[in-house]
PyMOL Python script that loads the backbone (N, CA, C, O; Angstrom):
from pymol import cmd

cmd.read_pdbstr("""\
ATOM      1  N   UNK A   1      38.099  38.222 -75.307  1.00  0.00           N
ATOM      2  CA  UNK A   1      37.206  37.094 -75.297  1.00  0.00           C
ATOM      3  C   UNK A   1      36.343  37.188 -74.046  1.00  0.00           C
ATOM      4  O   UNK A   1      36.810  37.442 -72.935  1.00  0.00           O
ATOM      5  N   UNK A   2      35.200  36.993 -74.268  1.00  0.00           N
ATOM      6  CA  UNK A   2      33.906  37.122 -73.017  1.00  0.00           C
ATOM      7  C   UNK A   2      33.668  35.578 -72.634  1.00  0.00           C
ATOM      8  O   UNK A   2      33.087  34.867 -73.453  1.00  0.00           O
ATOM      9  N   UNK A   3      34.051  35.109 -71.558  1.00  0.00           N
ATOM     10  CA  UNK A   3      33.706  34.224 -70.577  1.00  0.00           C
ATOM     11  C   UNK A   3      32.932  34.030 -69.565  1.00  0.00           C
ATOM     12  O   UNK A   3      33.044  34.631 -68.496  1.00  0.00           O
ATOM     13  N   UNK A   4      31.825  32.913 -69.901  1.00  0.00           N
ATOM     14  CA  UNK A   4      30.487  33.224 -68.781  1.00  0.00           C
ATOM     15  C   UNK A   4      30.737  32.411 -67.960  1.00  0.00           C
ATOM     16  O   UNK A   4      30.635  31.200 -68.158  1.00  0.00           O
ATOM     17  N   UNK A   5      31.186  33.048 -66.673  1.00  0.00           N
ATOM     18  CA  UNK A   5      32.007  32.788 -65.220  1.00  0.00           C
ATOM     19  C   UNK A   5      30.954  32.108 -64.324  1.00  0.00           C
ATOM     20  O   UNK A   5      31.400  31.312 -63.499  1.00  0.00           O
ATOM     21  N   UNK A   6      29.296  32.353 -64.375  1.00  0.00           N
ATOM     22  CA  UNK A   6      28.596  31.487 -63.500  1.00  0.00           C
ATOM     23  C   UNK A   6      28.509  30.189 -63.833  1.00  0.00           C
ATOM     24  O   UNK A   6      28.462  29.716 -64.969  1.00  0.00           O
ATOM     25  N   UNK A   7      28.480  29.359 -62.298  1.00  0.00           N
ATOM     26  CA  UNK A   7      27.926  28.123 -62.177  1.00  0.00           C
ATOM     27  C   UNK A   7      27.063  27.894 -61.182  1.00  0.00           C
ATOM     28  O   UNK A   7      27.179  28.451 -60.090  1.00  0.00           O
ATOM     29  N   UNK A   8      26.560  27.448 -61.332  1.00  0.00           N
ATOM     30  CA  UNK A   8      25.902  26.299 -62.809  1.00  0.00           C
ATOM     31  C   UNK A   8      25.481  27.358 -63.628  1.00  0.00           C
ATOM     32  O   UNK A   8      24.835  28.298 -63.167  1.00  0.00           O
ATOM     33  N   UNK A   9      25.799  27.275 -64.802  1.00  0.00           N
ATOM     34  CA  UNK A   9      25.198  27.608 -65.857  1.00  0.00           C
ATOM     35  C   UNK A   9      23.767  28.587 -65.899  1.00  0.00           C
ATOM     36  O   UNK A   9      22.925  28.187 -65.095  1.00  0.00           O
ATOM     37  N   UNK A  10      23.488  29.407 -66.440  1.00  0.00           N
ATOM     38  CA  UNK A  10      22.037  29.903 -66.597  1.00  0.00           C
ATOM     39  C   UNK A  10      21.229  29.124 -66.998  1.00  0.00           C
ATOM     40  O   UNK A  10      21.678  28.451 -67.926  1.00  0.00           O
ATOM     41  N   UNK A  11      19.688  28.772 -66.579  1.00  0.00           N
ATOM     42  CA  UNK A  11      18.861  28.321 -67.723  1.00  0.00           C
ATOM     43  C   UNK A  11      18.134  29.045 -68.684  1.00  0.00           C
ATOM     44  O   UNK A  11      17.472  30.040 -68.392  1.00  0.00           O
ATOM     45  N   UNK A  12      18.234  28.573 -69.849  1.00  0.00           N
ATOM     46  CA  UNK A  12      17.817  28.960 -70.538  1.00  0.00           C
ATOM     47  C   UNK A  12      15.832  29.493 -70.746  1.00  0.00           C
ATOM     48  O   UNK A  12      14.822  28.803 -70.606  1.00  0.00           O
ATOM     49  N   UNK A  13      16.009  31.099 -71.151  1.00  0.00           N
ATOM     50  CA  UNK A  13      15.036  31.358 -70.976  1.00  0.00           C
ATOM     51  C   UNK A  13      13.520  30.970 -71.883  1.00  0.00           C
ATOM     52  O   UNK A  13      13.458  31.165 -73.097  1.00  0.00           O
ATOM     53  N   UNK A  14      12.354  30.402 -71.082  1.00  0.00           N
ATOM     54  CA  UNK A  14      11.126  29.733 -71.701  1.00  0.00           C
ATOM     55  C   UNK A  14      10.618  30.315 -73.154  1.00  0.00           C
ATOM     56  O   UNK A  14      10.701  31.517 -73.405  1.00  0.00           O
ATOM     57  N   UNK A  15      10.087  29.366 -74.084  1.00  0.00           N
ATOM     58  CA  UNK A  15       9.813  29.781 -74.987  1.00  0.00           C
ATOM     59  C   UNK A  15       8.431  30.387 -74.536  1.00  0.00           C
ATOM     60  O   UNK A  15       7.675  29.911 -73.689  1.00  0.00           O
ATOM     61  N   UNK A  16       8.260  31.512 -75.261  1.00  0.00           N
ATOM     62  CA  UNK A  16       7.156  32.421 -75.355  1.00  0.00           C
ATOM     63  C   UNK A  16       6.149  31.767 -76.220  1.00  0.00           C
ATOM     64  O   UNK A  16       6.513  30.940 -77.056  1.00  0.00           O
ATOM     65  N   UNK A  17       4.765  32.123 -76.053  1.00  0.00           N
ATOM     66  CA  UNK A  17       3.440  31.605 -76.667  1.00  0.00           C
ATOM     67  C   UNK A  17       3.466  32.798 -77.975  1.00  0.00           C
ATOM     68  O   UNK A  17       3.760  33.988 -77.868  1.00  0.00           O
ATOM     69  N   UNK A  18       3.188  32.286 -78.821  1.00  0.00           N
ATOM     70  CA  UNK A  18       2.460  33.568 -79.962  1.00  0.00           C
ATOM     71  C   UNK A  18       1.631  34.324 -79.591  1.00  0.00           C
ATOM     72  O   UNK A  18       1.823  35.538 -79.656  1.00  0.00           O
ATOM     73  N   UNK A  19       0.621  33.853 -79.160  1.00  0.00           N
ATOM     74  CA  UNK A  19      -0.318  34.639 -78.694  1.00  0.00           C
ATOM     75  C   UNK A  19      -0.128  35.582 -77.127  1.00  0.00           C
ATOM     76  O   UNK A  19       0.372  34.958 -76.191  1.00  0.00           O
ATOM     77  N   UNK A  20      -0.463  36.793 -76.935  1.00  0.00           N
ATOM     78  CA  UNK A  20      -0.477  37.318 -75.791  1.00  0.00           C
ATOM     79  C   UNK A  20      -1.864  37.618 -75.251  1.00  0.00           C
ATOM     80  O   UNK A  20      -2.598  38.599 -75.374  1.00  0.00           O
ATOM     81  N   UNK A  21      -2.021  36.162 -74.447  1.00  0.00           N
ATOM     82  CA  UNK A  21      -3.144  35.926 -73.700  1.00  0.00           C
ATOM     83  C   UNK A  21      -3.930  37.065 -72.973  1.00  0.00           C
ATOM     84  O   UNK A  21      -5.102  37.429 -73.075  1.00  0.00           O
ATOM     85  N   UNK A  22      -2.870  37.510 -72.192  1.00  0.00           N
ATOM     86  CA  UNK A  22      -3.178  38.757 -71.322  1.00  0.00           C
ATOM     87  C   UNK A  22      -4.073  39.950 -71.947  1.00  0.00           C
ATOM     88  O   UNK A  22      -4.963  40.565 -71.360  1.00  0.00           O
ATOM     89  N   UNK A  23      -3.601  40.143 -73.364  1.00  0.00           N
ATOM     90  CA  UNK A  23      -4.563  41.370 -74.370  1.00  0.00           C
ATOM     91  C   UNK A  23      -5.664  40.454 -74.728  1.00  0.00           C
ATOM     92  O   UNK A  23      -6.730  40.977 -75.053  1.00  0.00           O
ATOM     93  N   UNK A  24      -5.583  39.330 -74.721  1.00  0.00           N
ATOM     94  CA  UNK A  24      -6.907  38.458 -75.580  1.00  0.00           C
ATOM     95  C   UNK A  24      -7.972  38.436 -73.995  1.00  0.00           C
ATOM     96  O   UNK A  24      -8.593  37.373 -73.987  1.00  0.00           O
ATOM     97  N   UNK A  25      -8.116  38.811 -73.450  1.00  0.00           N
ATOM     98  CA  UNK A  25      -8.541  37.592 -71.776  1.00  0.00           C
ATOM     99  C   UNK A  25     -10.353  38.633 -72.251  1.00  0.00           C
ATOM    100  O   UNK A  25     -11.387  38.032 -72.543  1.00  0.00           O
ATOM    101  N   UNK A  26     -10.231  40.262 -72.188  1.00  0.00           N
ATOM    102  CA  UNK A  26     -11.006  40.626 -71.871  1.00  0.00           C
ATOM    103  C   UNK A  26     -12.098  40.965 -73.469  1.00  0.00           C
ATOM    104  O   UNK A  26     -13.253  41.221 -73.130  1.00  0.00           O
ATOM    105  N   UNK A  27     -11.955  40.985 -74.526  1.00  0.00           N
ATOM    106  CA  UNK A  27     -12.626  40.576 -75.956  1.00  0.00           C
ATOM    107  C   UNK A  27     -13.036  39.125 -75.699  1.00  0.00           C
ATOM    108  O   UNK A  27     -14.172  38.740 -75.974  1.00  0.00           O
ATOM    109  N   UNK A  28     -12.077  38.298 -75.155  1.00  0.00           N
ATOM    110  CA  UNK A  28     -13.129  36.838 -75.622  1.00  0.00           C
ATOM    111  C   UNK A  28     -14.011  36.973 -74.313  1.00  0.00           C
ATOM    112  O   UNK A  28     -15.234  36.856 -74.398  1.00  0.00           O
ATOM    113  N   UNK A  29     -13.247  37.274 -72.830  1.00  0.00           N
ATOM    114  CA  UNK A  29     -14.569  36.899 -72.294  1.00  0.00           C
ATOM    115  C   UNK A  29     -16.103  37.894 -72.705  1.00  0.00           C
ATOM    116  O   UNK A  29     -17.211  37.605 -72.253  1.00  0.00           O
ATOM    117  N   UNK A  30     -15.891  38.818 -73.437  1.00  0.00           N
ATOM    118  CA  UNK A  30     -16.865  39.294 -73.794  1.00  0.00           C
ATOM    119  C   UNK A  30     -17.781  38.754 -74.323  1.00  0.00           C
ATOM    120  O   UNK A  30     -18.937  38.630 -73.919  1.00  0.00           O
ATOM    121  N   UNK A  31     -17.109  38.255 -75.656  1.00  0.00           N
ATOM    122  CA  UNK A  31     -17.508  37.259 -76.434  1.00  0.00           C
ATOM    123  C   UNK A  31     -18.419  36.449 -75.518  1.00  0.00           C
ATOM    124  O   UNK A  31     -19.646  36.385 -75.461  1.00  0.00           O
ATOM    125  N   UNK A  32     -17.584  35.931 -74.911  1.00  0.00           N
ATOM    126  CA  UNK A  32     -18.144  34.634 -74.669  1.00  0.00           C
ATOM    127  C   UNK A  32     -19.820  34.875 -73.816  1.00  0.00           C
ATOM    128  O   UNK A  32     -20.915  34.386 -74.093  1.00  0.00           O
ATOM    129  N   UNK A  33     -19.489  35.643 -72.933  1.00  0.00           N
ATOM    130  CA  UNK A  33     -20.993  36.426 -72.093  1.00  0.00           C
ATOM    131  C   UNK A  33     -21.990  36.671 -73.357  1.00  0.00           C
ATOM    132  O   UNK A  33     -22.953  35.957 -73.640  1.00  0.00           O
ATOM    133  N   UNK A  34     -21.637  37.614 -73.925  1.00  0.00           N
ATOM    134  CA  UNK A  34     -22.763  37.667 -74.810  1.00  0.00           C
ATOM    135  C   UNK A  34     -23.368  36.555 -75.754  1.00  0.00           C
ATOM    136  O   UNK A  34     -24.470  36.692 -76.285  1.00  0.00           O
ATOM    137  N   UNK A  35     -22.620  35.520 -75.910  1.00  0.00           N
ATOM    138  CA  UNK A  35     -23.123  34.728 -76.376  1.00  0.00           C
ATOM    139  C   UNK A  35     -23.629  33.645 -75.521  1.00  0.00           C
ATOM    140  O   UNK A  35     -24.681  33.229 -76.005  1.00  0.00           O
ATOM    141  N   UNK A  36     -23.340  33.082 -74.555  1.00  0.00           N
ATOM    142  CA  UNK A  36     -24.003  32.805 -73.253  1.00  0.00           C
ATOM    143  C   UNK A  36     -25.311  33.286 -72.605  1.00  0.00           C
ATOM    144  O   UNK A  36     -26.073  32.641 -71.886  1.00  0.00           O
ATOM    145  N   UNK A  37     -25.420  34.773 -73.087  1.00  0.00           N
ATOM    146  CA  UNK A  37     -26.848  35.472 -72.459  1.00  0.00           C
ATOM    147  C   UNK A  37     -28.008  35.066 -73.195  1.00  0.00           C
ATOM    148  O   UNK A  37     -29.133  35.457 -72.884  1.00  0.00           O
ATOM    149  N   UNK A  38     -27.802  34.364 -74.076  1.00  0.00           N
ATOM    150  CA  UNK A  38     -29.192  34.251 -74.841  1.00  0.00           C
ATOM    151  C   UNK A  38     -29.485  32.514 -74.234  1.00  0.00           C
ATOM    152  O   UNK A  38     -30.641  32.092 -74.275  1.00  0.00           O
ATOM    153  N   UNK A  39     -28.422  31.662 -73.728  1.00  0.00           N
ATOM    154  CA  UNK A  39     -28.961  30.361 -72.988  1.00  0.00           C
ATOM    155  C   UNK A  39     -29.142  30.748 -71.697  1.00  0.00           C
ATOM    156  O   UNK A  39     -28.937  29.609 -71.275  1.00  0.00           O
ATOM    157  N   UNK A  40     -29.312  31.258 -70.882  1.00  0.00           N
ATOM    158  CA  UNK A  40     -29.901  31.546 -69.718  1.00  0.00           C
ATOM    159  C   UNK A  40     -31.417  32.743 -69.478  1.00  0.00           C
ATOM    160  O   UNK A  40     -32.110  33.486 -70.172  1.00  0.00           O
ATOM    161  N   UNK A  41     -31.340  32.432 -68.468  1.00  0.00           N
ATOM    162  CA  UNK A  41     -32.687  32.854 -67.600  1.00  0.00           C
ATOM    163  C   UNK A  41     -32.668  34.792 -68.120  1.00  0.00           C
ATOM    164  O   UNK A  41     -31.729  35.562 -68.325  1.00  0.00           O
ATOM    165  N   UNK A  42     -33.514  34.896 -68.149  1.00  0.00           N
ATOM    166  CA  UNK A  42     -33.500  36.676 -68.545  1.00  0.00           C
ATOM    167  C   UNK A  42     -32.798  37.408 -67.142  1.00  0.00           C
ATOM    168  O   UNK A  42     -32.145  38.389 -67.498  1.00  0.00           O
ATOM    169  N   UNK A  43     -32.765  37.257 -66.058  1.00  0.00           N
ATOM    170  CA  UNK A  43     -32.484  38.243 -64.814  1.00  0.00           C
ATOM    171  C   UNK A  43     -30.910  37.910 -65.009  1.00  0.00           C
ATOM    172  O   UNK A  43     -30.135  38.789 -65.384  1.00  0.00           O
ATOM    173  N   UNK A  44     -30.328  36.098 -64.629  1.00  0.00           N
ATOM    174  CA  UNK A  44     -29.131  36.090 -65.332  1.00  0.00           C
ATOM    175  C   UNK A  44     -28.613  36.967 -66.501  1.00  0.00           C
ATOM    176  O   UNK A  44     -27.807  37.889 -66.372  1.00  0.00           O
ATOM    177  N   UNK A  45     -29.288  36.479 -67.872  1.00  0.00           N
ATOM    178  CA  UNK A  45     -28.930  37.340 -68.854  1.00  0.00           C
ATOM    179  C   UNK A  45     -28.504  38.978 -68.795  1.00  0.00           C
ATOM    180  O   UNK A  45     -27.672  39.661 -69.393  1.00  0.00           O
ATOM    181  N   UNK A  46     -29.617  39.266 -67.654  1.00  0.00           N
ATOM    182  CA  UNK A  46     -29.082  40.929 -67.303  1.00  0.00           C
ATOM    183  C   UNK A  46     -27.681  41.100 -66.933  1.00  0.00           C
ATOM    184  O   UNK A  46     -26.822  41.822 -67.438  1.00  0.00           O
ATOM    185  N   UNK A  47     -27.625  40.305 -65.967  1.00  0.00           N
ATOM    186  CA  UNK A  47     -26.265  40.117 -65.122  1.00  0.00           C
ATOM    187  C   UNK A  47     -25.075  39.534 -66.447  1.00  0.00           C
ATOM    188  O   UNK A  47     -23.912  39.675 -66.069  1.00  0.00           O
ATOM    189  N   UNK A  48     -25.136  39.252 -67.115  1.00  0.00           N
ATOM    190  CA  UNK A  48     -24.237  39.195 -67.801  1.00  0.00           C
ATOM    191  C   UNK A  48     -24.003  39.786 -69.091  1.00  0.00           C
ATOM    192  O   UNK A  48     -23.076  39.523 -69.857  1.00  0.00           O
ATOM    193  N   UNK A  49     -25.200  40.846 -69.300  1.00  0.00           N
ATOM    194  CA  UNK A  49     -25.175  42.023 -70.050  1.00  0.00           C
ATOM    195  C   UNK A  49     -24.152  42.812 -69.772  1.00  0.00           C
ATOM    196  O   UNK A  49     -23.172  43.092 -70.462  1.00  0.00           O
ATOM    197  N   UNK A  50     -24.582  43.294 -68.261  1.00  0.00           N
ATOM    198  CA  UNK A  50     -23.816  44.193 -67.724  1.00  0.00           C
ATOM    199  C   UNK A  50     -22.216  43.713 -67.100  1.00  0.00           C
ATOM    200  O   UNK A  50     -21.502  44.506 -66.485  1.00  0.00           O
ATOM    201  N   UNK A  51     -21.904  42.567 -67.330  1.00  0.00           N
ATOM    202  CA  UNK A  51     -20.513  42.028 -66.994  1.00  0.00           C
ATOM    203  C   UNK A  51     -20.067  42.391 -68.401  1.00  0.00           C
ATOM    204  O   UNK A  51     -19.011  43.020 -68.472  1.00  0.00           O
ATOM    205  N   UNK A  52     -20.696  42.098 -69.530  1.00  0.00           N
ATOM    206  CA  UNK A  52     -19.907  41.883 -70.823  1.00  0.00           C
ATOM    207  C   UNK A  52     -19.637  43.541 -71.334  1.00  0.00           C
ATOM    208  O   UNK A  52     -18.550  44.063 -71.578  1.00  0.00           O
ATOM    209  N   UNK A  53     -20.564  43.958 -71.379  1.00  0.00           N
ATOM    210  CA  UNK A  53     -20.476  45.740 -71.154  1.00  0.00           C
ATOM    211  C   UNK A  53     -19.080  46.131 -70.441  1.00  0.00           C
ATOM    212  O   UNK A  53     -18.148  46.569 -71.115  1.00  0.00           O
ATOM    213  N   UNK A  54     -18.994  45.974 -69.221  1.00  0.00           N
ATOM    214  CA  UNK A  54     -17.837  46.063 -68.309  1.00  0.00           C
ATOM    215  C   UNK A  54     -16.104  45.308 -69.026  1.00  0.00           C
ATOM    216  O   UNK A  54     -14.949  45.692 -68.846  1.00  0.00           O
ATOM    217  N   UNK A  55     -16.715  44.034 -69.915  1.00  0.00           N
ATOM    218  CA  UNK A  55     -15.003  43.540 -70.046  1.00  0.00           C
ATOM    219  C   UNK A  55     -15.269  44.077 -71.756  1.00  0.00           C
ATOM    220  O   UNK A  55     -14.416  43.610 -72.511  1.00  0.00           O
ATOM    221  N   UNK A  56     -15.959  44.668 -72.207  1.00  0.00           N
ATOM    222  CA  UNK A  56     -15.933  45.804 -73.861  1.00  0.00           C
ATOM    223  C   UNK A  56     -15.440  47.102 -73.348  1.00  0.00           C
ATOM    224  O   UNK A  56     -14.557  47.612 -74.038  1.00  0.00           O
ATOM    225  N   UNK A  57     -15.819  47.767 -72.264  1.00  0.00           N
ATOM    226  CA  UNK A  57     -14.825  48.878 -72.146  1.00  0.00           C
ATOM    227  C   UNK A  57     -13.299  48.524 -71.379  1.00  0.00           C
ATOM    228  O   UNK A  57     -12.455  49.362 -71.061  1.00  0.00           O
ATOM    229  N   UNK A  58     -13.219  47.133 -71.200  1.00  0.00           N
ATOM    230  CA  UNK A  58     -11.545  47.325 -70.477  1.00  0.00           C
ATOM    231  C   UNK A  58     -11.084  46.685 -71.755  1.00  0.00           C
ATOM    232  O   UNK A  58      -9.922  47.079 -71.854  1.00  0.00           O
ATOM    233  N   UNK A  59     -11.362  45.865 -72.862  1.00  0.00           N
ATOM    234  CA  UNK A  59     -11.109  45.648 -73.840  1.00  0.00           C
ATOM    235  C   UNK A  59     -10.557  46.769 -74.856  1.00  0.00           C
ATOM    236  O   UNK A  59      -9.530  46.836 -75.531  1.00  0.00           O
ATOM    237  N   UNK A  60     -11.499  47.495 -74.710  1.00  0.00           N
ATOM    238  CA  UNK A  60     -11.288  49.328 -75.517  1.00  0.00           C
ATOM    239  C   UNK A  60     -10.458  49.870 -74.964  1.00  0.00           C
ATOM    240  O   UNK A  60      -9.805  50.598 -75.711  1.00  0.00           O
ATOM    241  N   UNK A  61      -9.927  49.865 -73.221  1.00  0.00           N
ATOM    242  CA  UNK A  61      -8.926  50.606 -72.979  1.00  0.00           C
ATOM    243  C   UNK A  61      -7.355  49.615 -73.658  1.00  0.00           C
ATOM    244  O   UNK A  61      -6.276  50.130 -73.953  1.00  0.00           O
ATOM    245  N   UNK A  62      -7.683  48.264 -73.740  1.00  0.00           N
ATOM    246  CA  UNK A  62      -6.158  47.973 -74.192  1.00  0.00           C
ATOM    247  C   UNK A  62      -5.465  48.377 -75.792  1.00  0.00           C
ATOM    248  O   UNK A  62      -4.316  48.294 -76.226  1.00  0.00           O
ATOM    249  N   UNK A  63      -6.810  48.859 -76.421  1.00  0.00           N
ATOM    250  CA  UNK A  63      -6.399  49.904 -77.586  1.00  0.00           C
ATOM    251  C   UNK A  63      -5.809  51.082 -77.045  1.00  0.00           C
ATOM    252  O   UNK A  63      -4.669  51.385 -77.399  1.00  0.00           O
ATOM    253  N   UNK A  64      -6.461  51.813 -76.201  1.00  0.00           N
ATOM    254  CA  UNK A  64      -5.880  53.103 -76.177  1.00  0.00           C
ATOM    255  C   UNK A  64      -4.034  52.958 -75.481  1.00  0.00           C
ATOM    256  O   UNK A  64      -3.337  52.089 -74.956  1.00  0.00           O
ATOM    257  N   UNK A  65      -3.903  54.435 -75.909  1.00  0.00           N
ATOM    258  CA  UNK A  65      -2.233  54.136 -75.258  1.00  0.00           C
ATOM    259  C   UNK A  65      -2.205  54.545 -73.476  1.00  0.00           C
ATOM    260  O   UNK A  65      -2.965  55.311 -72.884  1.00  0.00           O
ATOM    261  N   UNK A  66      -1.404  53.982 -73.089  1.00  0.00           N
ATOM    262  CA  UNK A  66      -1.555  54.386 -71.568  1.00  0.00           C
ATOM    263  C   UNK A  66      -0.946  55.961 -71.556  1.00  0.00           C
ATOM    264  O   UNK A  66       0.238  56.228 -71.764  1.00  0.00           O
ATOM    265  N   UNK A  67      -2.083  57.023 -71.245  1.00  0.00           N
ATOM    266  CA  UNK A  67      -2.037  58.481 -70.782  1.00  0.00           C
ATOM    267  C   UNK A  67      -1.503  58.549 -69.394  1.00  0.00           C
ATOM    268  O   UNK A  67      -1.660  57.688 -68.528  1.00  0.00           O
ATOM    269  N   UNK A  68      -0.740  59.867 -69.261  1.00  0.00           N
ATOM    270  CA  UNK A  68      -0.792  60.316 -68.076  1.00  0.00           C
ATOM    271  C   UNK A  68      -1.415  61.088 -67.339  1.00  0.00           C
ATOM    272  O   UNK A  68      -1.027  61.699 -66.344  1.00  0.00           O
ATOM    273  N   UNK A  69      -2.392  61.064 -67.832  1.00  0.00           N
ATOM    274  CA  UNK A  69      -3.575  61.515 -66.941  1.00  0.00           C
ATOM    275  C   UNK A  69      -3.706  63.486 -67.410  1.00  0.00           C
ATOM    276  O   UNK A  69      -3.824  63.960 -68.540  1.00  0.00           O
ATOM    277  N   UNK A  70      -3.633  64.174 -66.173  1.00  0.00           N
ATOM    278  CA  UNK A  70      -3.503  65.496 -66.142  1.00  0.00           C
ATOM    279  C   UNK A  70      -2.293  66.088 -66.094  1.00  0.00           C
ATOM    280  O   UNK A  70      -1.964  67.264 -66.250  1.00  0.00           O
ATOM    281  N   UNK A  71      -1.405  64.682 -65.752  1.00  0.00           N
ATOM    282  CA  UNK A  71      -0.291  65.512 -64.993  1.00  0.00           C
ATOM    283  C   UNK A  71       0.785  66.489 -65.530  1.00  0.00           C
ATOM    284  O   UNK A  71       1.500  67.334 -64.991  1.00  0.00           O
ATOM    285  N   UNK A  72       0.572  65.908 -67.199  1.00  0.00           N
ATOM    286  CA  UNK A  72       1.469  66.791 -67.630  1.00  0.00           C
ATOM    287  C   UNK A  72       1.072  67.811 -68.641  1.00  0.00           C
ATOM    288  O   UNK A  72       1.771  68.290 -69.534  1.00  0.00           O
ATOM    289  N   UNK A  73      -0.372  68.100 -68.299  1.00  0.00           N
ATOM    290  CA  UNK A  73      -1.256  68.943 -69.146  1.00  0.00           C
ATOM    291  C   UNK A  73      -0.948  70.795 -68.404  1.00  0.00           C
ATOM    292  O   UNK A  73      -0.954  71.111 -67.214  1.00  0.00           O
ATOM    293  N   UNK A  74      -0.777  71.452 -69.291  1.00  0.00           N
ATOM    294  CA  UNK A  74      -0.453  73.254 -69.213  1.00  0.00           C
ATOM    295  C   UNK A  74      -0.698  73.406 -70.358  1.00  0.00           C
ATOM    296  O   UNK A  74      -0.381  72.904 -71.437  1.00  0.00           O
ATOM    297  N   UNK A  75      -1.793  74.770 -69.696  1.00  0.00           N
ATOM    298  CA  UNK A  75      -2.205  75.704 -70.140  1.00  0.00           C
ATOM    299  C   UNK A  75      -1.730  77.045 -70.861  1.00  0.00           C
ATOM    300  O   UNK A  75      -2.559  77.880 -71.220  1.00  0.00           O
TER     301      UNK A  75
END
""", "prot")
cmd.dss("prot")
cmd.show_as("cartoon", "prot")
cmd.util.cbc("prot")
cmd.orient("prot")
């Protein structure tokens, strides 16, 4: 028989969200810039061309699988 010897007691661990925010953060803020660039000023709008550009390729890296680089590449 297994007896759980700590006290006080453990607490019990938090329920988890469905969603995993952390993979969602950099697609919506994309989203969201590009759709934002068309209510602002054109020089703004640039500036948030090139932000939304920037969170579409870290978006694209959370598809890819994490590589190790070179390190374990032979020839």
């Amino acid at each position: 028989m297994l007896v759980e010897a700590r006290w006080p007691p453990p607490e019990p661990e938090p329920e988890r969200s469905p969603l995993d925010w952390a993979r969602l953060r950099w697609p919506v803020l994309t989203l969201v810039l590009l759709g934002s660039a068309h209510l602002v000023p054109a020089l703004v709008a640039y500036v948030f061309l090139i932000v939304a550009l920037y969170c579409a390729v870290e978006s694209f890296a959370l598809l890819l699988p994490h590589g190790d680089g070179l390190r374990k590449h032979q020839q």
